[in-house]
N, C-alpha and C positions, 0 to 999 in steps of 0.2 A: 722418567715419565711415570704418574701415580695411575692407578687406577681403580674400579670401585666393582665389583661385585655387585652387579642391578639385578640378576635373576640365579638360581641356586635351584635346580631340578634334580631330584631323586627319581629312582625308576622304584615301582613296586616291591620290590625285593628291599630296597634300602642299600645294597651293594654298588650302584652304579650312578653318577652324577653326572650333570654339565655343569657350566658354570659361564655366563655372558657374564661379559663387564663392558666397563666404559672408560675411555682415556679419559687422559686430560683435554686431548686434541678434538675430545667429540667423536670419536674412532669407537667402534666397536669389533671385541674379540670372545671366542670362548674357548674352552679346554675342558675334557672330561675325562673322570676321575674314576676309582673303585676303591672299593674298603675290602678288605680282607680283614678273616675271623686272624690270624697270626700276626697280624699288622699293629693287634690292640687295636681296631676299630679307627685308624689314623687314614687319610685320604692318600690315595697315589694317584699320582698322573699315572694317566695311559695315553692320552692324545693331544697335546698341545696346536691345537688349530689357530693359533695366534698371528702367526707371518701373514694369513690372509683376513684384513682388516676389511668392514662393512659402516660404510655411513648411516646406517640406520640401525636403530634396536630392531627397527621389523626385519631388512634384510639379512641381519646376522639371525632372528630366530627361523628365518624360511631357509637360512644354509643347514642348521641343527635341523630340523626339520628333514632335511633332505640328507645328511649322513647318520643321522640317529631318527627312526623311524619311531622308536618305542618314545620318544620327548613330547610330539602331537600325542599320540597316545595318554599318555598321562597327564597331560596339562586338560584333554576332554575328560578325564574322571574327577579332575578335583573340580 
């Protein structure tokens, strides 16, 4: 099953991301990442939320939303 990276959220710092995407199936998932200075600047998972699938791009951003507080935060600065 392919899928597409529709949303890409940095937190201020530049260390910490999420990341929504979209199936093939019309499913949506996200997973959020951190960069470390020793890593060379290379993305790690930290949380792979993907087992629980959202029919909507809005319902998967109101789940991040509600496990990552600092995501609304940010999306109101830019």
């Amino acid at each position: 099953m392919n899928k597409a990276v529709i949303l890409s959220i940095e937190d201020e710092t530049g260390m910490h991301c999420v990341d929504i995407s979209k199936h093939d199936d019309g499913i949506f998932t996200f997973k959020t990442f951190r960069k470390d200075p020793e890593d060379e600047g290379k993305w790690t998972l930290v949380t792979d939320y993907s087992k629980t699938r959202y029919a909507s791009e809005h319902d998967a951003r109101q789940a991040v939303y509600e496990k990552l507080p600092w995501v609304r935060e940010q999306l109101q600065n830019w």
